[in-house]
C-alpha positions in Angstrom: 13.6 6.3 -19.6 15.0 8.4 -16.7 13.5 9.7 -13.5 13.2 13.1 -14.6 11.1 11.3 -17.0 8.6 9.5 -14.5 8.5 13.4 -12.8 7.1 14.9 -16.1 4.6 12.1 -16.5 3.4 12.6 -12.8 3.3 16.1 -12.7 1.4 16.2 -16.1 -1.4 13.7 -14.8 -1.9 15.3 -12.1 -2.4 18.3 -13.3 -4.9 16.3 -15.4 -7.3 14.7 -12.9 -6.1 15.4 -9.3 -8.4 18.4 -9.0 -10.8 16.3 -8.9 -10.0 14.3 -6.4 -7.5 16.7 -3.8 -4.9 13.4 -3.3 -1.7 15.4 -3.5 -2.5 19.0 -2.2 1.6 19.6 -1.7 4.2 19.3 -4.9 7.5 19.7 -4.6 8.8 18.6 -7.8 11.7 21.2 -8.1 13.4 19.3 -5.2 12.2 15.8 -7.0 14.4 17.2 -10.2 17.4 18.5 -8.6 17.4 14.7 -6.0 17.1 13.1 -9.8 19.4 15.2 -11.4 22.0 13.7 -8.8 20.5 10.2 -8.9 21.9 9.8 -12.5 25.0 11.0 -12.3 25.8 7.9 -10.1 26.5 4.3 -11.5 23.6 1.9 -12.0 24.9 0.0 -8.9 24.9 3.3 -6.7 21.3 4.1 -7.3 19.4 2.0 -4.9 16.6 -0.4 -4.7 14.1 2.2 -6.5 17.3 4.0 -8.5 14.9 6.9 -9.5 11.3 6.0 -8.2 8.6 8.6 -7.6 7.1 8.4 -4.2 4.6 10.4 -2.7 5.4 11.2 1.7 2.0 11.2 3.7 1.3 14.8 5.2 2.4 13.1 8.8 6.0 12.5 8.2 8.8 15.1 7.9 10.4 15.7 4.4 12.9 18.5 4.6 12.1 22.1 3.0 8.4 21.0 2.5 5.3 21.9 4.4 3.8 19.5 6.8 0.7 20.1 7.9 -0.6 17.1 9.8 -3.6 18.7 8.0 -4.2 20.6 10.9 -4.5 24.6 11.0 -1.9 24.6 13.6 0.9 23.4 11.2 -0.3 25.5 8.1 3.0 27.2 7.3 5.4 24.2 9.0 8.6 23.5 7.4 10.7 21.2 8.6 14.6 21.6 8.0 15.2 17.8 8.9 13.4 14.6 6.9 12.2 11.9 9.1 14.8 8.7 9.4 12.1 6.6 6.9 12.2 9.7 4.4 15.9 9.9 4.5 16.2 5.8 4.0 14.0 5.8 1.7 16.3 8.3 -0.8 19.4 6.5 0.2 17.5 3.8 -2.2 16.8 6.4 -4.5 13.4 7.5 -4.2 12.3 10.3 -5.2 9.9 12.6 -3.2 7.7 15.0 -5.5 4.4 15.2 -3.4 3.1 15.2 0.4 -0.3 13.3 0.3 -3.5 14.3 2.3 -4.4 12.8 5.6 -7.1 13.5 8.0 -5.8 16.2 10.5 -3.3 14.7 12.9 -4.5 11.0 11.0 -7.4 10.5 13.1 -10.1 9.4 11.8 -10.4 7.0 8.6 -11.9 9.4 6.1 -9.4 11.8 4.7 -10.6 15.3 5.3 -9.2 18.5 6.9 -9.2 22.3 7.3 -6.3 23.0 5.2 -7.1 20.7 2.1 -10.3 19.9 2.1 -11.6 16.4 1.4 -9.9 13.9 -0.5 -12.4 11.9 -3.0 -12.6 8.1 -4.1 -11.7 7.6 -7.8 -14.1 5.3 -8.0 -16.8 7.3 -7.3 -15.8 10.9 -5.9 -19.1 11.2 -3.8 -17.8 8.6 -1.7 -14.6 8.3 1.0 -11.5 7.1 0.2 -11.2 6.8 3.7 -8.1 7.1 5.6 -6.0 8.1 7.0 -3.5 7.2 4.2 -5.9 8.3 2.2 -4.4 10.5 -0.1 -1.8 7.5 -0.7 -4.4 5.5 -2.0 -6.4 7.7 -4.2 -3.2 8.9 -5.9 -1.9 5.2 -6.9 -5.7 4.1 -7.9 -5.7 7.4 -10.1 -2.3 6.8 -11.7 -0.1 9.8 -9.6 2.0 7.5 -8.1 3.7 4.0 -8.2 4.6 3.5 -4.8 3.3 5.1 -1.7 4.4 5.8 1.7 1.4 5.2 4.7 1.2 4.6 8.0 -1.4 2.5 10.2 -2.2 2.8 13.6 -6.1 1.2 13.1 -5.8 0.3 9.4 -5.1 3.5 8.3 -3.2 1.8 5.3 -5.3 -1.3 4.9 -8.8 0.7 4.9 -7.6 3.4 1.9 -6.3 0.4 0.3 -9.6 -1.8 0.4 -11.5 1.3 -0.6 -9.5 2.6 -3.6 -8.7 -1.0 -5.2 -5.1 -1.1 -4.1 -2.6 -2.7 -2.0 -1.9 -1.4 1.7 0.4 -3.1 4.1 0.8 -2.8 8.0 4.1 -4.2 9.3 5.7 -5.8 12.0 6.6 -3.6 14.9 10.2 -1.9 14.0 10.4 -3.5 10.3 10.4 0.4 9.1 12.2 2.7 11.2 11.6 6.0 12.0 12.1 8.9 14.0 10.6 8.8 17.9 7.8 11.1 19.0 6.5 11.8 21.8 7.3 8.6 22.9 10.3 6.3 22.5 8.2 3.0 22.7 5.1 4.4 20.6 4.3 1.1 18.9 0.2 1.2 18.1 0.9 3.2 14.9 4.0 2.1 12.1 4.8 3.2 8.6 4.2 1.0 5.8 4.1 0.8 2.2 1.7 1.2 -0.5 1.4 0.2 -4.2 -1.2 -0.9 -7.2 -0.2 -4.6 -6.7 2.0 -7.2 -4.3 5.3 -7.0 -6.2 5.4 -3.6 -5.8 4.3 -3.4 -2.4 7.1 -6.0 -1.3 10.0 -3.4 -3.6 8.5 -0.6 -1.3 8.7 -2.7 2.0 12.3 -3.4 0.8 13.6 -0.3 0.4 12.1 1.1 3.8 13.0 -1.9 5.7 16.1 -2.1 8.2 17.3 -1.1 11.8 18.5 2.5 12.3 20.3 3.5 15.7 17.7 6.2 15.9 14.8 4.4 15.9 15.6 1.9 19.1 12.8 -0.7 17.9 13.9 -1.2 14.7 14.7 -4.8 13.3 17.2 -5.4 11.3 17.0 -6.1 7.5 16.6 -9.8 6.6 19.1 -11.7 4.2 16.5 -12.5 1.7 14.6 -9.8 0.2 10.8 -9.2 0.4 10.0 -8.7 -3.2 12.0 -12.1 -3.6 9.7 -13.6 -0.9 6.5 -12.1 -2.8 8.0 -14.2 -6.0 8.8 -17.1 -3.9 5.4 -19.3 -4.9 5.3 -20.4 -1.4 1.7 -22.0 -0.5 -0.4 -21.5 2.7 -1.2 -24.7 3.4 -4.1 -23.8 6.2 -5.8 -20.4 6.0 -8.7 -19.5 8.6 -11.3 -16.9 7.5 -13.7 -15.0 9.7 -16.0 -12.1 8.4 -16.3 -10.6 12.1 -13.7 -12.0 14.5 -16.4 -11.8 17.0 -16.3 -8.4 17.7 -18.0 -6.3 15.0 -21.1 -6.0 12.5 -20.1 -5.9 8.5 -22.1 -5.1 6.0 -23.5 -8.9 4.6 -22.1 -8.0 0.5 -18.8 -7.1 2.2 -19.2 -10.3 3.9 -20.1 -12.5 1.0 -17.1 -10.9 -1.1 -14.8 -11.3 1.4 -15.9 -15.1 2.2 -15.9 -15.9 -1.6 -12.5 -14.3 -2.3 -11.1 -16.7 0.5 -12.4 -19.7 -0.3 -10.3 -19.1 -3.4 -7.4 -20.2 -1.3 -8.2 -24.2 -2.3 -7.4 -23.5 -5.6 -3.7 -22.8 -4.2 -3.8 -26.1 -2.8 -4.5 -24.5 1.1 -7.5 -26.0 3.5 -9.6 -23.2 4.4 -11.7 -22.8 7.5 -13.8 -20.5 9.6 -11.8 -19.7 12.9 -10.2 -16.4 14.3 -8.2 -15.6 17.7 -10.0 -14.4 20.9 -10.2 -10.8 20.4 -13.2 -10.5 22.8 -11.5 -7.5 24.7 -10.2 -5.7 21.3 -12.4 -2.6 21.6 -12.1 -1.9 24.9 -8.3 -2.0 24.6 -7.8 -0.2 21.6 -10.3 2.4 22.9 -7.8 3.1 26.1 -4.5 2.4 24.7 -5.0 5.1 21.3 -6.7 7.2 24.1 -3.3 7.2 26.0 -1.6 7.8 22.9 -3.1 11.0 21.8 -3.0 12.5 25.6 0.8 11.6 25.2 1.1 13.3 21.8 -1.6 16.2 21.9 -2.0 17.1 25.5 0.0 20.5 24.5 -1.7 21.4 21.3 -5.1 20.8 23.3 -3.9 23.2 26.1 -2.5 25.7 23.5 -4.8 25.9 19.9 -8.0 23.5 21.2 -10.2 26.4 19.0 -8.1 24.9 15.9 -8.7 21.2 16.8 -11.2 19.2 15.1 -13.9 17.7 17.5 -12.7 13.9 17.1 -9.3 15.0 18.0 -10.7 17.0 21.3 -12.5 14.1 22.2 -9.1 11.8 21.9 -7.5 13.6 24.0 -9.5 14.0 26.7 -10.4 10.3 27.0 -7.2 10.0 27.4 -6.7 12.5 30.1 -9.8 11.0 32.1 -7.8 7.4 32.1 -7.0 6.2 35.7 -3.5 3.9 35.8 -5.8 1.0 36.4 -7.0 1.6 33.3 -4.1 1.8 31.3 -2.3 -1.5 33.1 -6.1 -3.2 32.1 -5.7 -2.1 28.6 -1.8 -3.4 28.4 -2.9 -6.7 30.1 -5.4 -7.1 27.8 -3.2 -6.6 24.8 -0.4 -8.8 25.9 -2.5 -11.2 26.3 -4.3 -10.8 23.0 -1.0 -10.6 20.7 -0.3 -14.6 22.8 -3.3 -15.7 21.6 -2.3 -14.6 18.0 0.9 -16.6 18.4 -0.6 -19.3 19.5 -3.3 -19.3 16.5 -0.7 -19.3 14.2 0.8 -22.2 15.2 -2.2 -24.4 13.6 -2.7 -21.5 10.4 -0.4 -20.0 8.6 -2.9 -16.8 7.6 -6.1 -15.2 9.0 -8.5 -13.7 6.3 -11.5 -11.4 6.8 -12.9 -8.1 5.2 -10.4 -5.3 5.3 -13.3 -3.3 6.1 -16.7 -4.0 7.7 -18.4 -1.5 4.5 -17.9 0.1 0.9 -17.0 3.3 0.8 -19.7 5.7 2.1 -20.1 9.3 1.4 -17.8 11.4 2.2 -19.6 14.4 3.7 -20.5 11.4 6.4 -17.7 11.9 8.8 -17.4 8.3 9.3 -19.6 5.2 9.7 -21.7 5.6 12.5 -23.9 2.1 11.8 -23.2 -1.0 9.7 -26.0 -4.4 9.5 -28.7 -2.8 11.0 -26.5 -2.0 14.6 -25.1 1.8 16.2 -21.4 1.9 16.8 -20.6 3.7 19.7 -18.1 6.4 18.7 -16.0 7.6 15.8 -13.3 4.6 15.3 -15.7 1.5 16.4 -16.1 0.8 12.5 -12.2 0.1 11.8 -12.7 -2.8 14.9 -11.5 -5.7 12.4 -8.2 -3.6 11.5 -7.9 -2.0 15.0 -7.8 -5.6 16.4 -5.0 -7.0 14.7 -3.0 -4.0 15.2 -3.1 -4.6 19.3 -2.0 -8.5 17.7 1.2 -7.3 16.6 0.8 -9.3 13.6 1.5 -8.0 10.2 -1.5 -7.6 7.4 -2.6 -6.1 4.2 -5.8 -5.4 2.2 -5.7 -6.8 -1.2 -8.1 -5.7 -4.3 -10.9 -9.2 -4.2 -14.1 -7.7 -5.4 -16.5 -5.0 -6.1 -20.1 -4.2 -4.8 -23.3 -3.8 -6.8 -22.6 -0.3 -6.6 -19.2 -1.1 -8.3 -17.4 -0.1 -5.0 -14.4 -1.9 -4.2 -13.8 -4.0 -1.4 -10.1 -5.7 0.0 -9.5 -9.1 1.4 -7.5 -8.5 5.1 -4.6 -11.3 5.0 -3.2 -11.6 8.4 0.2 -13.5 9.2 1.8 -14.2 12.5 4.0 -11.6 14.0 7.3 -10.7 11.3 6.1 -13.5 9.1 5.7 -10.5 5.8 7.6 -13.3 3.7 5.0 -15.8 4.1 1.9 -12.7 4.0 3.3 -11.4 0.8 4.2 -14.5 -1.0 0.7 -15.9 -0.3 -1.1 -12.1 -1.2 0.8 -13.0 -4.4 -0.8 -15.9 -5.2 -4.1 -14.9 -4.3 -3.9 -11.8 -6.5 -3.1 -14.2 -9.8 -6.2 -16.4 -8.7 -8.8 -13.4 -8.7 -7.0 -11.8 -11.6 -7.5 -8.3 -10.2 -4.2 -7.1 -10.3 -4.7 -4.3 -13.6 -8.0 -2.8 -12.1 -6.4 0.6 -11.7 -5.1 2.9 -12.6 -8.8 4.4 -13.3 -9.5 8.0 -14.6 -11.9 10.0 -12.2 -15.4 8.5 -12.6 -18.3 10.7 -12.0 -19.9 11.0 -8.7 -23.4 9.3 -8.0 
């Protein structure tokens, strides 16, 4: 089997069910082919982690000669002529890059919608979000169009997809992935990361995107052993805390009871599992200011220049973070410094922190996100994604992995949270948690029917 066989199989399924579900709205399979058609010319040994891989580039993240929208109006016709730092790594290990996938405009927001695409829809049940804003990512692996998927996370924008479609999202350590600056040498909130249908794959992904890069001044360098090796490792968590809130937000009680049940799984691996979870009393408040900050430092211009062509959330954003005062922003560092100690110092007594990847099931996807959950009002448009958003101002590394579906037969992931770089120990332990619940060949699904 060659790559340019994988690129016929992808192109030919989803021509078969991705009208239905609008997860990869830009192809670009000619430059796939004539990428593959060089890939095999080289030795085995010259080919690269993936050696020939499909992977699907989130509609964020530069890819040269191919449109990136942002999936905003104001970058309908953008082509860049140079590929991100992670895009250009990730073909020096042989991936090949057939498809951009949808994203809410400018990835705010987690339910994948925008002007130029139009919404993308949960396999599982196309009346219902995939949400976001890796969305597309997701959909596409839990529909079988894609193997591996690049994401990126600033409030769980690869662990909510994930939890939603039945697949595997991971955030990473600050600077494990490089990539090119924006706006901002030191922009740390969001970070690329991988996506796939199961751990193993997950941890090849991470490996091949991993490593320190001279243009990307926060990067870390690669480790000695690999993290596909570390997945495969068999090594046990031997204390595990789980909390269904951390404090800080409603969930939805099935969610809960999933969540709780797919933990306490754990003590079949030997582990001692308990309820406890970090002090992240001043989460939402920080994380309100500090992604503020970051779109005023980001979109400022576009707002001044092409606010008709900006959706309302993104408006909003931005002015918030117009209106801050530098009190605020010093409060908002204080507070997260001192929240990512406290994370440190948990995991000194645990070696992982569970809890629901996301506080609902999917909902539907004309809502344009949650706007209650148990009965109680959140306050604005990214108060639901609190139990991601809080372990993002942590620093610490986390996925969603497949545990469970609802009544409605709506997926929900398990949120595994290690200490800050520790992905060997969060992978290797995901892995053994995903052979206990035995839900690792739940998708690929065909399209089901909305309801």
């Amino acid at each position: 089997m060659t790559p340019l066989d994988l690129l016929d199989v992808l192109e030919e399924r989803i021509t078969e069910v991705d009208g239905k579900l609008n997860a990869l709205p830009i192809l670009c399979f000619d430059r796939a082919r004539k990428h593959a058609d060089v890939l095999i010319k080289k030795p085995v040994s010259e080919r690269g982690l993936l050696a020939g891989l499909p992977v699907p580039i989130k509609d964020l993240t530069d890819v040269a000669g191919v449109r990136n929208t942002q999936g905003s109006p104001i970058f309908r016709n953008n082509v860049p002529t140079r590929s991100d730092i992670l895009v250009e790594r990730l073909e020096e290990n042989g991936a090949l890059i057939y498809a951009r996938s949808n994203t809410p405009e400018f990835g705010a927001g987690a339910n994948t919608f925008n002007e130029v695409f139009g919404s993308t829809l949960n396999p599982w049940n196309p009346a219902r979000s995939a949400s976001g804003s890796s969305g597309g990512a997701a959909v596409a692996l839990a529909a079988g169009m894609a193997w591996l998927a690049h994401g990126s996370d600033m409030g769980g924008s690869l662990r909510n997809p994930a939890s939603f479609c039945s697949v595997v999202g991971l955030r990473p350590s600050i600077g494990r992935v490089a990539h090119t600056p924006k706006f901002k040498i030191d922009r740390n909130l969001g970070v690329p990361g991988p996506m796939a249908r199961n751990v193993e794959d997950v941890a090849l992904m991470l490996d091949a995107m991993s490593g320190e890069h001279p243009g990307d001044p926060l990067s870390l360098p690669k480790l000695p052993n690999s993290f596909l090796s570390a997945a495969r490792s068999g090594k046990r968590p031997k204390r595990v805390a789980y909390s269904a809130n951390f404090g800080i937000t409603p969930v939805d009680s099935q969610v809960a009871a999933i969540t709780r049940q797919a933990a306490a799984r754990f003590v079949e691996a030997g582990a001692i599992v308990g309820e406890a979870h970090p002090d992240f009393r001043e989460s939402r408040e920080c994380f309100h200011v500090l992604r503020a900050f970051d779109f005023a430092v980001s979109k400022a211009a576009l707002l001044r220049s092409h606010r008709d062509l900006l959706k309302p959330e993104v408006i909003w954003n931005i002015e918030e973070g117009l209106k801050l005062t530098v009190e605020q922003i010093e409060r908002a560092e204080t507070q997260r410094l001192t929240m990512a100690a406290r994370a440190v110092e948990f995991f000194k007594e645990y070696d992982l922190l569970l809890s629901p990847a996301t506080i609902v099931e999917p909902f539907p996807v004309l809502d344009r996100y949650v706007t209650e959950c148990d009965g109680k009002k959140l306050d604005h448009y990214v108060d639901w994604v609190a139990i991601a958003s809080a372990i993002t101002l942590a620093c610490c590394p986390a996925l969603s992995l497949p545990c469970g579906f609802t009544s409605s037969g709506l997926p929900v992931g398990l949120q595994i949270v290690a200490a800050p770089r520790a992905e060997g120990q969060l992978l290797a332990s995901a892995k053994i948690l995903e052979d206990i619940l035995g839900m690792r060949d739940s998708t690929p699904i065909d399209p089901r029917e909305p309801t």
